[in-house]
C-alpha positions as semicolon CSV with decimal commas, in nm:
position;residue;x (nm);y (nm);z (nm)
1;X;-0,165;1,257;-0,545
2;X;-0,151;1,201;-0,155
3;X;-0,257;0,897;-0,007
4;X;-0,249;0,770;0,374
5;X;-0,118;0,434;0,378
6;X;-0,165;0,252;0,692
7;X;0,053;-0,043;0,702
8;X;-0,147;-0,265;0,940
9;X;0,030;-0,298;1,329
10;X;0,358;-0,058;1,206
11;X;0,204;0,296;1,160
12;X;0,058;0,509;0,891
13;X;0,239;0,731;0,600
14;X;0,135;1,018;0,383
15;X;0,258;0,952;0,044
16;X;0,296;1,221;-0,197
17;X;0,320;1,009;-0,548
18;X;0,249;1,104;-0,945
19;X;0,050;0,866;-1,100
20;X;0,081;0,551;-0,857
21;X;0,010;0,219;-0,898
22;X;-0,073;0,033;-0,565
23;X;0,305;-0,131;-0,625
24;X;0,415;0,236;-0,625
25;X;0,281;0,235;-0,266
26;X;0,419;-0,057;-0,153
27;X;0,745;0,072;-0,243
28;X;0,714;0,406;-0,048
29;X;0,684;0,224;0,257
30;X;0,975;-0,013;0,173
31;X;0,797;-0,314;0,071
32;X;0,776;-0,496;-0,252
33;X;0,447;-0,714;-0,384
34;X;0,642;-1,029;-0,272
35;X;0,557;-0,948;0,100
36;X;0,282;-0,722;0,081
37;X;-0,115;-0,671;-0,048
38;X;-0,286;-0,321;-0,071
39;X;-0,627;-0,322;0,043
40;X;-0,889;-0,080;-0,011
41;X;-1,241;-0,105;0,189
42;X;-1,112;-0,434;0,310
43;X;-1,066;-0,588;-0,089
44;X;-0,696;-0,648;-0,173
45;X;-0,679;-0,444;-0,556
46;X;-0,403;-0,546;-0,791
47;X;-0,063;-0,414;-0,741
48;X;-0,039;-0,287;-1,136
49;X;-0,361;-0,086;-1,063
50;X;-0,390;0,304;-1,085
51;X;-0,440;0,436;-0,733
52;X;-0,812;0,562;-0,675
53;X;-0,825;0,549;-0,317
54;X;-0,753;0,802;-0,055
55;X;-0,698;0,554;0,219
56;X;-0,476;0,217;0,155
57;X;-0,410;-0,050;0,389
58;X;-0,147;-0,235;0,347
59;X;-0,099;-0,595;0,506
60;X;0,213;-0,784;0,527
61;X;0,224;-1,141;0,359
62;X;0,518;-1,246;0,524
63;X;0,630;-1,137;0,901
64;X;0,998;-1,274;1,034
65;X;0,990;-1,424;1,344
């Protein structure tokens, strides 16, 4: 399955993934659950979920400073 995965204010990735969960995202674009949320049409969806989407947004929790 492909899915664009725009990782809000850092860019945006094609992922090519089998079977993803949303945490299966996440991890494509080198972050974990613990400092990230998938969104889809603006509603976060839980990280154990099967992908359905196309589109994912992903916004980061936690930002270093």
């Amino acid at each position: 399955m492909n899915v664009t995965v725009e990782v809000a204010g850092e860019g945006t990735h094609e992922v090519s993934v089998e079977d993803p969960t949303y945490a299966d995202l996440l991890a494509a674009v080198d972050l974990s659950p613990h400092e990230a949320t998938a969104m889809v049409d603006g509603r976060p969806v839980p990280e154990d979920q099967p992908v359905e989407a196309e589109r994912v947004t992903v916004v980061r929790l936690i930002k270093g400073g």
